[in-house]
Backbone as a ProteinNet text record, in pm:
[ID]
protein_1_A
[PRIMARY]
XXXXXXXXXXXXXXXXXXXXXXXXXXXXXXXXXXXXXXXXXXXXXXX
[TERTIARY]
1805.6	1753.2	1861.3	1843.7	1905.8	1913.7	2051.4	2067.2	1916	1820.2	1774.8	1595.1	1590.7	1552.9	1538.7	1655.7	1686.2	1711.5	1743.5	1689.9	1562.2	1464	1333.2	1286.1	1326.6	1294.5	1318.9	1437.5	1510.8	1440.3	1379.6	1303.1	1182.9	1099.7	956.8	958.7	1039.9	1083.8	1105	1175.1	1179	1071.9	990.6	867.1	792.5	784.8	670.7	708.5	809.3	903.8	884.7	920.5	891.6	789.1	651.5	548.3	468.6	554.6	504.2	571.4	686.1	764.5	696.3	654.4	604.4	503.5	384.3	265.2	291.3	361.9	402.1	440.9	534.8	575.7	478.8	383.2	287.5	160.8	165.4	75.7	141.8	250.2	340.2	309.5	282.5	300.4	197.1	46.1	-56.3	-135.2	-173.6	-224.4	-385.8	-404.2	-580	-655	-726.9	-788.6	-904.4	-895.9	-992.8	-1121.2	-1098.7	-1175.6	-1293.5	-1266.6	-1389.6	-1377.1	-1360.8	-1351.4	-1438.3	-1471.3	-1555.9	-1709.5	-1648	-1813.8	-1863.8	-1842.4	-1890	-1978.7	-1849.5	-1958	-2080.1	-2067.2	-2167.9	-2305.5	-2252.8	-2350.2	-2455.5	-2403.1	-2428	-2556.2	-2472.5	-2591.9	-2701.6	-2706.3	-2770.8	-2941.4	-2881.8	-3007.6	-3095.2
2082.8	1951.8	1877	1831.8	1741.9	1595.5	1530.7	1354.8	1294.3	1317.1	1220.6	1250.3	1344.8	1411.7	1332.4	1361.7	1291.2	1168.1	1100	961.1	889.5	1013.1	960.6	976.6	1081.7	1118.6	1015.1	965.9	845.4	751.3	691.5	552.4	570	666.1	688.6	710	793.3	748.1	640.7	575.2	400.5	306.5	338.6	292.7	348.5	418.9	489.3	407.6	452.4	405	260.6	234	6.5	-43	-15.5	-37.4	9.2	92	98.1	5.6	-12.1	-78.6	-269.1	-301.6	-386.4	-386.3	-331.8	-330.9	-305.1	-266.1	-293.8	-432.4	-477.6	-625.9	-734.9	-702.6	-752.4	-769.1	-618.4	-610.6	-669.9	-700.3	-749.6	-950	-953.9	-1095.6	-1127.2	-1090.9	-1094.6	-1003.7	-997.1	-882.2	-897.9	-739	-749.7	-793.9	-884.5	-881.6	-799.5	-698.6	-569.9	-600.3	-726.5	-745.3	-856.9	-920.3	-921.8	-837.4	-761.4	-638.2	-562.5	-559.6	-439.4	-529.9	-670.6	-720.5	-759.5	-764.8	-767.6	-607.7	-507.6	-391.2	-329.2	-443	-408.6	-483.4	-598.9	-692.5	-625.2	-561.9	-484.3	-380	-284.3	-238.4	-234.6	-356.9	-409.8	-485.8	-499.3	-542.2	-460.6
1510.7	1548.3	1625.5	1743.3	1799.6	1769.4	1813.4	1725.1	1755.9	1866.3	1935.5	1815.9	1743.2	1660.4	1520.8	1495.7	1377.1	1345.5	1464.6	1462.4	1475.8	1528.2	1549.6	1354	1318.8	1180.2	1054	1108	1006.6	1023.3	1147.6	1187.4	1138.1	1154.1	1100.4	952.5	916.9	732.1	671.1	770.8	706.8	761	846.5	889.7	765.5	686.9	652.4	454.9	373.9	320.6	312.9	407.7	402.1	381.7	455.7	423	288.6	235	63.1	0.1	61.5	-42.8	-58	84.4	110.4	33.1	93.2	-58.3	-183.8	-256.1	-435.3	-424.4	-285.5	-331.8	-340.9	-274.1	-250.2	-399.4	-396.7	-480.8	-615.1	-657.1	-763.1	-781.4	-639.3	-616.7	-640.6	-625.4	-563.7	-645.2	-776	-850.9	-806.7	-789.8	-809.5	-968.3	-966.8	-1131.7	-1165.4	-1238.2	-1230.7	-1318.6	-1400.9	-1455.8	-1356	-1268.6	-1174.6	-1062.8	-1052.1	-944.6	-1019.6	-1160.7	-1257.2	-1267.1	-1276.6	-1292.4	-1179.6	-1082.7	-922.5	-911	-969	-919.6	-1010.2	-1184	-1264.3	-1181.9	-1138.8	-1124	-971.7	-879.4	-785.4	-873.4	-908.7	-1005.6	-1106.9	-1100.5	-1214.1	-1112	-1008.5	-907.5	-870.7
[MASK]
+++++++++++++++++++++++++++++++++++++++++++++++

């Protein structure tokens, strides 16, 4: 592999890498509540 290689490899790893890391922070900050996320989709079925 050439430098020009492995720098493309390092950038797209930390492109790839950050944006998870971003969504846990996110998702940490910002929780989904599953308990109306469960009765939204009872209530769906129930029609």
């Amino acid at each position: 592999m050439n430098t020009s290689a492995i720098i493309m490899m390092i950038i797209s790893m930390l492109f790839v890498w950050g944006g998870l890391v971003l969504s846990i922070l996110h998702l940490m900050k910002h929780p989904e509540e599953l308990d109306d996320v469960l009765d939204e989709v009872k209530d769906q079925h129930t029609l």
